[in-house]
Backbone as JSON, one array per atom type, in Angstrom:
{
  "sequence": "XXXXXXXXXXXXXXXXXXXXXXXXXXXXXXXXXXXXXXXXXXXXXXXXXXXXXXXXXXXXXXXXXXXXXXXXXXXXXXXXXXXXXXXXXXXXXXXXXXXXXXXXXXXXXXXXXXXXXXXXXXXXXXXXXXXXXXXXXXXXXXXXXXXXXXXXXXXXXXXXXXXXXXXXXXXXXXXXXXXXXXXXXXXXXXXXXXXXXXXXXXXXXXXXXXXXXXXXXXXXXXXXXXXXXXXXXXXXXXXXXXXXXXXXXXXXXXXXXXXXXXXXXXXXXXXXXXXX",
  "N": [[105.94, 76.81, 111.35], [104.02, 75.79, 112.76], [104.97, 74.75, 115.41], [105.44, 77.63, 116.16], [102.47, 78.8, 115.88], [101.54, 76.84, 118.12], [102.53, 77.8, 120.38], [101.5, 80.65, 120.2], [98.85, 80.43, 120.15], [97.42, 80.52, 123.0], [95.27, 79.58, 125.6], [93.73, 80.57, 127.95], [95.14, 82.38, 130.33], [96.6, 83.85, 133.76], [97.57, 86.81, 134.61], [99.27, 89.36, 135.8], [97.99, 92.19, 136.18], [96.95, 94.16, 133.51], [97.61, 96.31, 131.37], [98.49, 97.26, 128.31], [101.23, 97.27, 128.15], [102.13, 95.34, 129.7], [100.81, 93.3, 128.73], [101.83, 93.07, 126.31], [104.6, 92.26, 127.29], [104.04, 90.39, 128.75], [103.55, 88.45, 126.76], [105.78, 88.51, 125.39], [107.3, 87.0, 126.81], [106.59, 85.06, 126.73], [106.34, 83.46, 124.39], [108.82, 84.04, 123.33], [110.47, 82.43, 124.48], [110.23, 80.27, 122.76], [113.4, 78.7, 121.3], [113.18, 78.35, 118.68], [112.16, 81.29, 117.54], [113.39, 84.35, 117.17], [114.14, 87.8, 117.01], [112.23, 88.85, 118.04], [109.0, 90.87, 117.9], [106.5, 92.39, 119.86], [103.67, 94.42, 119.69], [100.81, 95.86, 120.82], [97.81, 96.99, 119.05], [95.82, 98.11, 118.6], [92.66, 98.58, 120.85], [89.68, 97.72, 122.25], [86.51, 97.63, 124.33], [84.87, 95.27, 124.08], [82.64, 94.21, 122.27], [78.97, 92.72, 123.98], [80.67, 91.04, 125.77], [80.85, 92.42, 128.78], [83.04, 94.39, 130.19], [85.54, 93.21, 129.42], [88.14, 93.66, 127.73], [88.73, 93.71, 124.14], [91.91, 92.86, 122.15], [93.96, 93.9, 119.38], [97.21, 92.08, 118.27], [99.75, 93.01, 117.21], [102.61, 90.81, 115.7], [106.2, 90.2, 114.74], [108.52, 88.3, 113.79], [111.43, 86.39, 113.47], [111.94, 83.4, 112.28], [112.81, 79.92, 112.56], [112.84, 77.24, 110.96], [114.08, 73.86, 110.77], [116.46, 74.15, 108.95], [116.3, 76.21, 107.95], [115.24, 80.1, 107.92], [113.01, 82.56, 108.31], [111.4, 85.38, 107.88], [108.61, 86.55, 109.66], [105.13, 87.87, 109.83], [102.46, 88.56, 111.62], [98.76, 89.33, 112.93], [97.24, 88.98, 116.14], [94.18, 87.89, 118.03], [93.57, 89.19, 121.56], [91.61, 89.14, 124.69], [91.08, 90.9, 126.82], [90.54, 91.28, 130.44], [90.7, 92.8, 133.8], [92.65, 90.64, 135.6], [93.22, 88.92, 133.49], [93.81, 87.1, 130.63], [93.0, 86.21, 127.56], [92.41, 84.04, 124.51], [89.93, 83.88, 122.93], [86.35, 83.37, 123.05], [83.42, 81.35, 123.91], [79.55, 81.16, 122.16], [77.8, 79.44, 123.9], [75.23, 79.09, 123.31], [74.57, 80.03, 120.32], [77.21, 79.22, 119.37], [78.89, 80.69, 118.29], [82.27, 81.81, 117.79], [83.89, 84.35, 119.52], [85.86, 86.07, 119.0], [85.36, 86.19, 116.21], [84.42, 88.22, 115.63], [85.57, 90.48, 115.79], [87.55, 92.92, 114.37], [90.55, 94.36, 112.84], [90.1, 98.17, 112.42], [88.36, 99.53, 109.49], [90.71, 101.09, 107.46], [90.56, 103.89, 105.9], [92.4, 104.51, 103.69], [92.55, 102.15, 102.46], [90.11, 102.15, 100.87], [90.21, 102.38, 97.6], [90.23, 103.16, 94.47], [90.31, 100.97, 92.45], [89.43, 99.13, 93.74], [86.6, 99.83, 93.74], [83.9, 98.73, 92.68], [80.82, 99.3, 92.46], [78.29, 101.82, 92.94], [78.95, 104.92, 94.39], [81.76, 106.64, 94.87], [81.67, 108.71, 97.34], [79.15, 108.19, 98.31], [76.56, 107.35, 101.51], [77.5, 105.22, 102.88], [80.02, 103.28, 103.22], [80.74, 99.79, 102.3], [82.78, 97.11, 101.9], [83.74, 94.22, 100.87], [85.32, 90.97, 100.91], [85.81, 88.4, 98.94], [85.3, 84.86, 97.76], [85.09, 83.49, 94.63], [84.84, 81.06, 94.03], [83.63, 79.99, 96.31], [80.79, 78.14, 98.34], [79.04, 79.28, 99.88], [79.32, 82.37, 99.18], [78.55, 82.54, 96.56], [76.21, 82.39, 96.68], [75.31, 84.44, 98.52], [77.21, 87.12, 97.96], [76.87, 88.1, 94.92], [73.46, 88.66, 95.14], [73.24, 90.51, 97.64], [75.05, 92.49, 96.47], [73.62, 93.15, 94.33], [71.49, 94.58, 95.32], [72.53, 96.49, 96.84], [73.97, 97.99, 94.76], [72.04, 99.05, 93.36], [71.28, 101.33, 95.23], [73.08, 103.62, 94.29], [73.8, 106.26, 95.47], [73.76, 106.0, 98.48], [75.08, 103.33, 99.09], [78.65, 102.64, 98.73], [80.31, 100.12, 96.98], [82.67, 97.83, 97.54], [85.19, 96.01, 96.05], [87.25, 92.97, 97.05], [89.17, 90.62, 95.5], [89.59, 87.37, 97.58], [90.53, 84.73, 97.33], [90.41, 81.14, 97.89], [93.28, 79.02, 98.27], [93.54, 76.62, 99.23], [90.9, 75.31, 99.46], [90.1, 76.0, 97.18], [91.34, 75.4, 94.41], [91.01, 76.27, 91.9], [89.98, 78.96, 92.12], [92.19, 80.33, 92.24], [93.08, 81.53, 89.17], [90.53, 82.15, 88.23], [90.14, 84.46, 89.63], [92.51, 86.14, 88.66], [91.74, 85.8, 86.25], [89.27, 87.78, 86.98], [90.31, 90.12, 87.7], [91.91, 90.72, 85.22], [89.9, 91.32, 83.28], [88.41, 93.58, 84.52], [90.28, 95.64, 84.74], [90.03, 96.35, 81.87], [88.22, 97.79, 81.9], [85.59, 96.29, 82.41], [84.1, 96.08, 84.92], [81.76, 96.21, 85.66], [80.75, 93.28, 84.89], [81.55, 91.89, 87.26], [79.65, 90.01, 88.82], [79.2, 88.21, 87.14], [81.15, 86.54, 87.34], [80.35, 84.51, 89.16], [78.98, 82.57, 88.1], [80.44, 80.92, 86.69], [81.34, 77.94, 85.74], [82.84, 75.41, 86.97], [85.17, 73.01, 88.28], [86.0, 73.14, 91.44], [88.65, 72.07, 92.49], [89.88, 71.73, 90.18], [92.92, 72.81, 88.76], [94.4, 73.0, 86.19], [95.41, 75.37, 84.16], [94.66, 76.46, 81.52], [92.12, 75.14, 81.06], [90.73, 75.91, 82.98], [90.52, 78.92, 82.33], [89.14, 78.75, 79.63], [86.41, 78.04, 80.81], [85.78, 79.74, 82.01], [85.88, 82.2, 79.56], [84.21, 80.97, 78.33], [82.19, 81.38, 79.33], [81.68, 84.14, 80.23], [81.86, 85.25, 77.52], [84.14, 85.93, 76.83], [88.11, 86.55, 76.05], [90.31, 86.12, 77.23], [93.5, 85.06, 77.91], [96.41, 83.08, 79.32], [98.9, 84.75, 79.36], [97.69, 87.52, 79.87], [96.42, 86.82, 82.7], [98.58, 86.72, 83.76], [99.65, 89.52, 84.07], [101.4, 92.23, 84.83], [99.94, 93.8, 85.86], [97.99, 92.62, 86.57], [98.88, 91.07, 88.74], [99.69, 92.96, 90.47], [97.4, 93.98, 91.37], [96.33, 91.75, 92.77], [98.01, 90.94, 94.07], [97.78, 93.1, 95.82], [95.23, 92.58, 96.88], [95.13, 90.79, 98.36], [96.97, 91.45, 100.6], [95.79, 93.76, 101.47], [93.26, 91.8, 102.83], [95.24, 90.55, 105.0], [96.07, 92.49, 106.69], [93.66, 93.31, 107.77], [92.69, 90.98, 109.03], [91.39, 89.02, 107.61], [90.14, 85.47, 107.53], [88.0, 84.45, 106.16], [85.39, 83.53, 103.9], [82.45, 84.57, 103.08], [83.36, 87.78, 103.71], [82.66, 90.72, 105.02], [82.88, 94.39, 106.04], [81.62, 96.82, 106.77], [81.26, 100.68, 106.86], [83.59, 100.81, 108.06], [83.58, 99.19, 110.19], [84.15, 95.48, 110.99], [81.91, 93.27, 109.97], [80.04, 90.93, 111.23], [77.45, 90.03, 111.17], [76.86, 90.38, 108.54], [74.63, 91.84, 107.53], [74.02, 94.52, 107.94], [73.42, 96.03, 105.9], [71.21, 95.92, 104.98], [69.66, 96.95, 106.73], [70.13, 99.79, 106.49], [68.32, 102.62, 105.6], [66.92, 103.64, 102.83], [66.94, 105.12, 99.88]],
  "CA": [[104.86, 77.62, 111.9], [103.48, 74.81, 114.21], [105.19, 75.5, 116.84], [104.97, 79.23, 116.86], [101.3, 78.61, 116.16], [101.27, 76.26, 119.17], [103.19, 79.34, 121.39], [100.9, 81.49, 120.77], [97.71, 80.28, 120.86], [97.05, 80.21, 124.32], [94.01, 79.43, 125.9], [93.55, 80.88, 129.51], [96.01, 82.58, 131.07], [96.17, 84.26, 134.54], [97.88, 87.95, 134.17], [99.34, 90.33, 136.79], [97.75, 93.61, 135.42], [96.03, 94.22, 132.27], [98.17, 97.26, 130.69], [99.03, 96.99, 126.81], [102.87, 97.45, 128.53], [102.34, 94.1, 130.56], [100.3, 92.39, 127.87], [102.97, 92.75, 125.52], [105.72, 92.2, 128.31], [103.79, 89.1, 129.25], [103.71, 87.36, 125.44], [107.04, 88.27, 124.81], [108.25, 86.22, 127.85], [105.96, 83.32, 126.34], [106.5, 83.54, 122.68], [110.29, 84.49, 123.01], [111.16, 81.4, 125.26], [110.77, 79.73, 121.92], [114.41, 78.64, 120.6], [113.27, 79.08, 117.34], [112.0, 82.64, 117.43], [114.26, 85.74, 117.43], [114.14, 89.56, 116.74], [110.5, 89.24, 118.58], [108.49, 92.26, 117.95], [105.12, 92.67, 119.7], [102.97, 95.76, 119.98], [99.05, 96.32, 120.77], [98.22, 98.15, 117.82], [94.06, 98.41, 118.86], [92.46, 98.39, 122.06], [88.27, 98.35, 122.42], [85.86, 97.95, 124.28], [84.32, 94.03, 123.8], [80.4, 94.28, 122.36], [79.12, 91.08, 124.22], [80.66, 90.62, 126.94], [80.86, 93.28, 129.7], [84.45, 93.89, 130.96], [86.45, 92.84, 128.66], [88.69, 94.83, 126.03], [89.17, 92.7, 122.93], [92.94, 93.88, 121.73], [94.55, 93.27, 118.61], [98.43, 92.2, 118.84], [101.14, 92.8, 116.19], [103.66, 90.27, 115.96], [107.03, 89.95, 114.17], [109.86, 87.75, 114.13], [112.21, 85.73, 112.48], [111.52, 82.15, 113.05], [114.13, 79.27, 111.9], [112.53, 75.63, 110.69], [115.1, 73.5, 110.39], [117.76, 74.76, 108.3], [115.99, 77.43, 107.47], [114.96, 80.96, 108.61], [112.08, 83.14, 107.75], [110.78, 86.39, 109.08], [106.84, 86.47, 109.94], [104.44, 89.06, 110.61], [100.86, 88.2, 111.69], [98.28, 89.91, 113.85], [96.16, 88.04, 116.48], [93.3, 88.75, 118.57], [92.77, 89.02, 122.89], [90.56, 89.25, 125.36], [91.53, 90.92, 128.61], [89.92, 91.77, 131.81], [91.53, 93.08, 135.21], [94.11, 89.89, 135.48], [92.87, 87.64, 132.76], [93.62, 87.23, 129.32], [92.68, 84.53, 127.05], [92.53, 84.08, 122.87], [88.69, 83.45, 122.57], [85.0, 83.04, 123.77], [82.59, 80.81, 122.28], [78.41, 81.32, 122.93], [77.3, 78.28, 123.8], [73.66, 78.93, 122.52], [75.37, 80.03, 119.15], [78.38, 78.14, 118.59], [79.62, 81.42, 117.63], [83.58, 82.44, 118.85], [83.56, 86.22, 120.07], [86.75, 86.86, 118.09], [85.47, 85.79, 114.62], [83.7, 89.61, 114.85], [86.61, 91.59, 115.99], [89.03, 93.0, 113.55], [91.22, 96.09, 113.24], [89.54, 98.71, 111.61], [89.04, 99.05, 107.24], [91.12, 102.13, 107.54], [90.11, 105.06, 105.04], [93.27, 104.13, 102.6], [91.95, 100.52, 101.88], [89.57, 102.24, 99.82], [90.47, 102.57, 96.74], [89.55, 103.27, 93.35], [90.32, 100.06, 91.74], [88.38, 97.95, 94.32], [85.03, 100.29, 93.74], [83.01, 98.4, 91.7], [79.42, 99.85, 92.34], [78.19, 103.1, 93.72], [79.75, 106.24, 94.24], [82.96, 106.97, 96.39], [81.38, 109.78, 98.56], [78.08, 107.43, 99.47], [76.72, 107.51, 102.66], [77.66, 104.09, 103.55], [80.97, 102.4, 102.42], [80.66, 98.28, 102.68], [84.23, 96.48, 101.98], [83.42, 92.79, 100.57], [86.44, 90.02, 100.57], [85.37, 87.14, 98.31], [86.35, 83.51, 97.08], [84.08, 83.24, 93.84], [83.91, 79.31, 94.46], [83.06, 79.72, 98.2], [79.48, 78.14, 98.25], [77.86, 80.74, 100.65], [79.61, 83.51, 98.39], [77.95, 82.17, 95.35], [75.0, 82.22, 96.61], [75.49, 85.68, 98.9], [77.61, 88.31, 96.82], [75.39, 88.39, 94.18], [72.59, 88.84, 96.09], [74.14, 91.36, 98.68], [75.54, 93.83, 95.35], [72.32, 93.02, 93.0], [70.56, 94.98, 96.36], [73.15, 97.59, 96.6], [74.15, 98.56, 93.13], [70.75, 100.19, 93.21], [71.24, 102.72, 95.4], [74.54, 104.17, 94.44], [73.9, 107.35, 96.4], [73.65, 105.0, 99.64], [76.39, 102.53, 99.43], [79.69, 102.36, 97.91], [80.96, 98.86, 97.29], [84.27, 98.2, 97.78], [85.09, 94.13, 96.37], [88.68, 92.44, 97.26], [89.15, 89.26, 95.88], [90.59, 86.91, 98.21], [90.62, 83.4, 96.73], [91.24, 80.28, 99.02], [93.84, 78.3, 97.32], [93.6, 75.14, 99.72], [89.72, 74.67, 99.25], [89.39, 75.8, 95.52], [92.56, 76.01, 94.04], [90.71, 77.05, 90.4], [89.76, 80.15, 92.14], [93.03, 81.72, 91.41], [93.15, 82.23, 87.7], [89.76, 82.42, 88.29], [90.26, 85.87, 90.34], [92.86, 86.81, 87.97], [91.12, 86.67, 84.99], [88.17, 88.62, 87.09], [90.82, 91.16, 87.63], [92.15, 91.49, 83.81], [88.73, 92.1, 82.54], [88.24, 94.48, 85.62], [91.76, 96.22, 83.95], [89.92, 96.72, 80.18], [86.76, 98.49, 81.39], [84.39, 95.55, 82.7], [83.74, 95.96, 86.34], [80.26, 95.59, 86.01], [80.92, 91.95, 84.65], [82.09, 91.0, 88.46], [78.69, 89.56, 89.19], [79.47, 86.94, 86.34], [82.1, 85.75, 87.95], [80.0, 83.62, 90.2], [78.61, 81.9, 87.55], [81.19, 80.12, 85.65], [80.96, 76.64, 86.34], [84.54, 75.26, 87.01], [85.39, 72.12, 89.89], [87.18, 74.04, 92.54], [89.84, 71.34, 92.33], [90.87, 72.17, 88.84], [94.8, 73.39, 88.44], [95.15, 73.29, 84.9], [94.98, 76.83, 84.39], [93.5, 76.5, 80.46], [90.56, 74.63, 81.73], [90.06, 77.18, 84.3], [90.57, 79.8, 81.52], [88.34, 78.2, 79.04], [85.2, 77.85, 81.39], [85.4, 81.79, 82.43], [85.84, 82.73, 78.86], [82.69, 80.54, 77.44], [80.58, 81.54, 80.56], [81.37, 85.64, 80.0], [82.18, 85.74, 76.06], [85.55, 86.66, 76.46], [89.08, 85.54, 75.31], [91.45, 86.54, 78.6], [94.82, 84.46, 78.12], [97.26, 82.77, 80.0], [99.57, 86.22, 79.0], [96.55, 88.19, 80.24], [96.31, 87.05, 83.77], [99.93, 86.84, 84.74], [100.33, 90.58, 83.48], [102.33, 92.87, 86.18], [99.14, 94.81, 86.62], [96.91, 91.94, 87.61], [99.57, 90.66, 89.6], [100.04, 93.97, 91.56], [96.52, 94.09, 92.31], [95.77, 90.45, 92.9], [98.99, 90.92, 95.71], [97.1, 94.44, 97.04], [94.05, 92.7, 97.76], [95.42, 90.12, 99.58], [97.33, 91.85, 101.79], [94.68, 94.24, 102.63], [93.14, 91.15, 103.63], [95.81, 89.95, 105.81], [95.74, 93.61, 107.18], [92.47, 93.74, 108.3], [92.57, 90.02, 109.46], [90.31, 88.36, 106.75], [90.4, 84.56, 106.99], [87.23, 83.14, 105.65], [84.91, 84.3, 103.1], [82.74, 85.97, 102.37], [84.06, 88.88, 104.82], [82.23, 92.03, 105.6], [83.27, 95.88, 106.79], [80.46, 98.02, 106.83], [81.42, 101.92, 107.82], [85.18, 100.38, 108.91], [83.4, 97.64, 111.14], [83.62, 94.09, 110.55], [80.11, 93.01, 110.12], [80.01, 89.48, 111.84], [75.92, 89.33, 110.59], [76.61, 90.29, 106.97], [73.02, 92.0, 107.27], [74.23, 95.5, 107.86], [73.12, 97.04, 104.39], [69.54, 95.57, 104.96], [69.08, 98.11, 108.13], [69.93, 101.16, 106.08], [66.92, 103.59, 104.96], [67.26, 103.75, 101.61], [65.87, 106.29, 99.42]],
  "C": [[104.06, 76.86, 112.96], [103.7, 74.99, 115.41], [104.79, 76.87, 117.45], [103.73, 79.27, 117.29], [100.72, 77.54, 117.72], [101.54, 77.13, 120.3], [102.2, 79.84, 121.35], [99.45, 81.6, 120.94], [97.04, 79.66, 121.77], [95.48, 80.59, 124.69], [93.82, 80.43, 126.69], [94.46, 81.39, 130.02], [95.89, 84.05, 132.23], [97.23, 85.67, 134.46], [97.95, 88.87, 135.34], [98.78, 91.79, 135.84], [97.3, 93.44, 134.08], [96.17, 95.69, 131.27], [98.29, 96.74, 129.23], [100.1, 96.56, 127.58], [102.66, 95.81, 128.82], [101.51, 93.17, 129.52], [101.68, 91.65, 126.77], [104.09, 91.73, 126.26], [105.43, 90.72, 128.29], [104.06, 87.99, 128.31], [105.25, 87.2, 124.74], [107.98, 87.2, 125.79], [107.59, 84.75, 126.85], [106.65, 83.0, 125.38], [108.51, 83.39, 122.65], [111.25, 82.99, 123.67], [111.31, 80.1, 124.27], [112.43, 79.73, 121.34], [114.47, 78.84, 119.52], [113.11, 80.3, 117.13], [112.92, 83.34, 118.27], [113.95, 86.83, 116.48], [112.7, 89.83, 116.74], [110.32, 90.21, 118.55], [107.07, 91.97, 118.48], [104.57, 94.01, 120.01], [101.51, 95.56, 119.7], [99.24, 97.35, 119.57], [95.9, 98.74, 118.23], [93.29, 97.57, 120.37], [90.73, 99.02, 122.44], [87.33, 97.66, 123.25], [85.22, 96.2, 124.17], [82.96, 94.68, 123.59], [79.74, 93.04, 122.89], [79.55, 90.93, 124.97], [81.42, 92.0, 127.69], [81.81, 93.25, 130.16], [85.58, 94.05, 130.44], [86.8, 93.56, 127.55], [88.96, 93.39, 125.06], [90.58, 94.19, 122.4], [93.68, 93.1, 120.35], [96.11, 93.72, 118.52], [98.93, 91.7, 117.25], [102.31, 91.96, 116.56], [104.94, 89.72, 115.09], [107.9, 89.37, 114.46], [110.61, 86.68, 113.07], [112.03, 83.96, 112.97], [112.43, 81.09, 112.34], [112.94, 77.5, 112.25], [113.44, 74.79, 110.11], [115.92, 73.97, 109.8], [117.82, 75.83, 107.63], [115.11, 78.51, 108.3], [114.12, 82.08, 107.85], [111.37, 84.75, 108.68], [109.29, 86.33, 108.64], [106.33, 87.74, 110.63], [102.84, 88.6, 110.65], [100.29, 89.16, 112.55], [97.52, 88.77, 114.62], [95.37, 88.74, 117.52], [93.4, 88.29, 120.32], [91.68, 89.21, 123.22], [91.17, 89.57, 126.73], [90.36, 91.53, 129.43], [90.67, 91.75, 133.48], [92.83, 91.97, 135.2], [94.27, 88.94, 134.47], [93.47, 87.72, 131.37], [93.42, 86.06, 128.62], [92.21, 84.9, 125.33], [90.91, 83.74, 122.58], [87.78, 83.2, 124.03], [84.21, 82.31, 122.45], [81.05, 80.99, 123.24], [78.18, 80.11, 122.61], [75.92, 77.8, 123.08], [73.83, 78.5, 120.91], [76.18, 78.88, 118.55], [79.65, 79.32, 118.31], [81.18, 81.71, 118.45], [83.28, 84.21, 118.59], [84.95, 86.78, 119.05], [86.83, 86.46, 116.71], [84.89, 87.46, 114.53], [84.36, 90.52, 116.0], [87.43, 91.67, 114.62], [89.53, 94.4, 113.28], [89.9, 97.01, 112.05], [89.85, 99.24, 110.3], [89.2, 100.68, 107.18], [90.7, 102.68, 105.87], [90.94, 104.88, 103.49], [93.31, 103.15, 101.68], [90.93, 100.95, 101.16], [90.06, 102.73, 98.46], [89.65, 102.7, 95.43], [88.97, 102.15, 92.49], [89.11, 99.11, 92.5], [86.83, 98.65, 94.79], [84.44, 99.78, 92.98], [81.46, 98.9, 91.61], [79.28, 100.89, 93.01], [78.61, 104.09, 93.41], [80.47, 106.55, 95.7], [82.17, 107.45, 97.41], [79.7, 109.82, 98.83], [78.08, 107.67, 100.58], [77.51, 106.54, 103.73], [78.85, 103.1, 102.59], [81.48, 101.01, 102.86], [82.41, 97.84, 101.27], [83.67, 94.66, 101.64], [84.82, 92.39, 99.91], [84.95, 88.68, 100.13], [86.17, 86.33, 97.29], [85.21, 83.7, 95.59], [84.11, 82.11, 93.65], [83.19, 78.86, 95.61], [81.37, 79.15, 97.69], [78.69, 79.09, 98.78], [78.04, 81.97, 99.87], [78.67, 83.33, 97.33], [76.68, 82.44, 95.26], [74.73, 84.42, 97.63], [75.8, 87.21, 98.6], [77.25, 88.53, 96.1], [74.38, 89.17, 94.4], [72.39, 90.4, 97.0], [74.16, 92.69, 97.39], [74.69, 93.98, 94.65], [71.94, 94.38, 94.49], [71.38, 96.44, 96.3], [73.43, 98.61, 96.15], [72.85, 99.35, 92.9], [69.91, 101.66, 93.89], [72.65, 103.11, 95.43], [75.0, 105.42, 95.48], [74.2, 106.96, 98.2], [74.88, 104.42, 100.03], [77.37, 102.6, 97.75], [80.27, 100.91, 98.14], [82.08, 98.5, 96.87], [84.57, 96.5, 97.53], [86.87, 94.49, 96.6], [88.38, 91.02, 97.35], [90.22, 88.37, 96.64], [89.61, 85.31, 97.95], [91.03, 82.54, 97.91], [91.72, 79.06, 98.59], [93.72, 77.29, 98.0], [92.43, 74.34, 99.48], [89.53, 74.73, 98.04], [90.62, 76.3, 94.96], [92.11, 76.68, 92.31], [90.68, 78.42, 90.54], [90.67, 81.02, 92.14], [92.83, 82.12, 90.71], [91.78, 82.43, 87.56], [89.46, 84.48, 88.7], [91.19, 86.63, 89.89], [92.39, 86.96, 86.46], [89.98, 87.42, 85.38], [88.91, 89.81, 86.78], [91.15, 92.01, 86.0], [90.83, 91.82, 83.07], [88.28, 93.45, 83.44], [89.42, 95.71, 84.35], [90.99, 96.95, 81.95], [88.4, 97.24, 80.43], [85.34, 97.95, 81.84], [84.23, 95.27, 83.89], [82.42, 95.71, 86.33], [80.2, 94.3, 85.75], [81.21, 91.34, 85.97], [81.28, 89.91, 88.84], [79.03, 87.91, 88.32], [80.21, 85.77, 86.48], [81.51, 84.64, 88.88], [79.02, 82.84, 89.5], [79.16, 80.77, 86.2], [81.62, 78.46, 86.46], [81.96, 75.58, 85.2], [84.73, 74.04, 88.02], [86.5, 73.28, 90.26], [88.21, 73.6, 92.57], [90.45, 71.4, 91.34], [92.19, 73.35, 89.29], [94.73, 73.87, 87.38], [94.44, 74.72, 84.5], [93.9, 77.04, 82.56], [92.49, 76.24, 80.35], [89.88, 75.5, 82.32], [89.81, 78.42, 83.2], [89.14, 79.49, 80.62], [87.2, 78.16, 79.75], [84.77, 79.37, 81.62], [85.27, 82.29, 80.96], [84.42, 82.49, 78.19], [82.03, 81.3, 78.56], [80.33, 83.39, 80.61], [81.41, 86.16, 78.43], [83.05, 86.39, 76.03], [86.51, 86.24, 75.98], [90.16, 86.13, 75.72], [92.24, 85.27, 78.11], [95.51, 84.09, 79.27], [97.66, 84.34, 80.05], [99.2, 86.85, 80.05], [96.53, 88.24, 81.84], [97.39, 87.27, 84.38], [100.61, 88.13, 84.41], [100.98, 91.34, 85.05], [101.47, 93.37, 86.53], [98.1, 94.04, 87.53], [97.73, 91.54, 88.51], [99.23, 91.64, 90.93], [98.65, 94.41, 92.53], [95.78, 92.52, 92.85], [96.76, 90.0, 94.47], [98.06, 92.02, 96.39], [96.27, 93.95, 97.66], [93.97, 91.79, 98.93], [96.3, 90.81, 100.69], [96.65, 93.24, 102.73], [93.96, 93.34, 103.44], [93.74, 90.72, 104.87], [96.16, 91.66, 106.79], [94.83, 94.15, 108.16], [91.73, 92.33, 108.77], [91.28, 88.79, 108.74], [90.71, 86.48, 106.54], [89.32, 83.63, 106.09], [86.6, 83.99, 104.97], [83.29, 84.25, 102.99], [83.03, 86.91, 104.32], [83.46, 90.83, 104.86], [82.62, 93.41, 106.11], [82.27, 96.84, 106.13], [81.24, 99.34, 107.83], [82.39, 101.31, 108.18], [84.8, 99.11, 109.56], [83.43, 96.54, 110.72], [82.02, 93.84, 110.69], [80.31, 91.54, 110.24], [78.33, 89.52, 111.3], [76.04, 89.38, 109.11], [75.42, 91.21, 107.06], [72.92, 93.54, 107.61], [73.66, 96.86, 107.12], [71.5, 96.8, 104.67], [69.25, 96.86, 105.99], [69.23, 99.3, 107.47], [68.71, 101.68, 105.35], [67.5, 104.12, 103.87], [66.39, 104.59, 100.38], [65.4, 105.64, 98.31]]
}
């Protein structure tokens, strides 16, 4: 993936025309001139509008292919984000005041289907306002945020519907797997309101051994979830759904926001609504 990842994230580049057709046209000449990649697929799949800077469409690009690392061959599908204007295109802006990059608050939109039943934990479906929360429950800012954020929420159900998806980040807290599957199997027997709890079981993020990890969630909610328990086919099936809505809707860091379909780059979205 190094390489590809080196292909395609290009900085700056100067661009006859500024069509989807020729966008595509243009990355597939780049991307494809890799020896490792074959049965390149790209396609614009969203095309808007930049908020922020005047000009410029921010577009998000589908990309598939089969990619071969040494002796082996893998097919890949990712999305990534532009920036075009008249001949330009280029993978990012950063505000210098800020710090902030312009394409950490783009992302496709949290299509209507990504809601689901299972990942409603507070509210009521047919709220005025349906907020989408991806979370690590070791993340420090989560810990201290999601909480916080749903305690505020959860109290006007008529208002907002909250929509969680856990998405765990196995490189920084590898506990927070079985962590996020035993949220799920108690989720599974009736205890969605227990989610909140989850951000209070006090675990090192670096813990593996999954009984340890087990054992700290069970004393800290009064439960007695199993090994068995988390690796059942049902937590599985939703412990895969929610990640790949994530990777869907381009979620890499946490906590992660969609207010009304939009990414919410402030988080602070729900605070502005008039709340009865």
């Amino acid at each position: 993936m190094s390489k590809l990842s080196a292909t395609i994230l290009l900085s700056s580049l100067s661009l006859f025309g500024a069509t989807n057709a020729e966008v595509t046209g243009f990355l597939k000449k780049q991307i494809g001139g890799n020896k490792n990649i074959s049965n390149l697929e790209i396609k614009v799949v969203e095309r808007t509008p930049s908020k922020g800077l005047k000009g410029w469409d921010s577009l998000i690009v589908n990309l598939k292919a089969r990619v071969k690392q040494g002796d082996q061959e893998r097919d890949i599908e990712q999305q990534m984000i532009y920036f075009v204007h008249g001949d330009f295109i280029t993978k990012d802006f950063n505000n210098i005041k800020s710090g902030r990059s312009l394409s950490s608050s783009v992302a496709p939109k949290f299509k209507t289907e990504y809601y689901t039943k299972e990942n409603l934990v507070f509210g009521n479906a047919g709220a005025k306002h349906k907020v989408a929360i991806f979370s690590d429950p070791l993340c420090p800012f989560c810990r201290k945020f999601v909480p916080e954020a749903i305690e505020y929420m959860k109290k006007f159900p008529d208002d907002f519907a909250v929509y969680y998806y856990h998405f765990p980040l196995p490189s920084l807290h590898p506990a927070a797997i079985t962590l996020t599957k035993a949220a799920i199997a108690i989720e599974h027997k009736g205890m969605k309101s227990r989610l909140l709890d989850l951000y209070k079981v006090e675990v090192n993020a670096r813990e593996t051994d999954e009984k340890k990890i087990l054992a700290a969630f069970n004393k800290s909610l009064g439960t007695s979830i199993t090994p068995a328990e988390i690796h059942a086919a049902s937590v599985e099936k939703q412990f895969n759904h929610d990640k790949e809505i994530a990777m869907k809707v381009m979620v890499q860091g946490t906590p992660t926001l969609f207010f009304d379909g939009e990414k919410d780059a402030s988080k602070t979205r729900y605070k502005e609504v008039k709340v009865k």
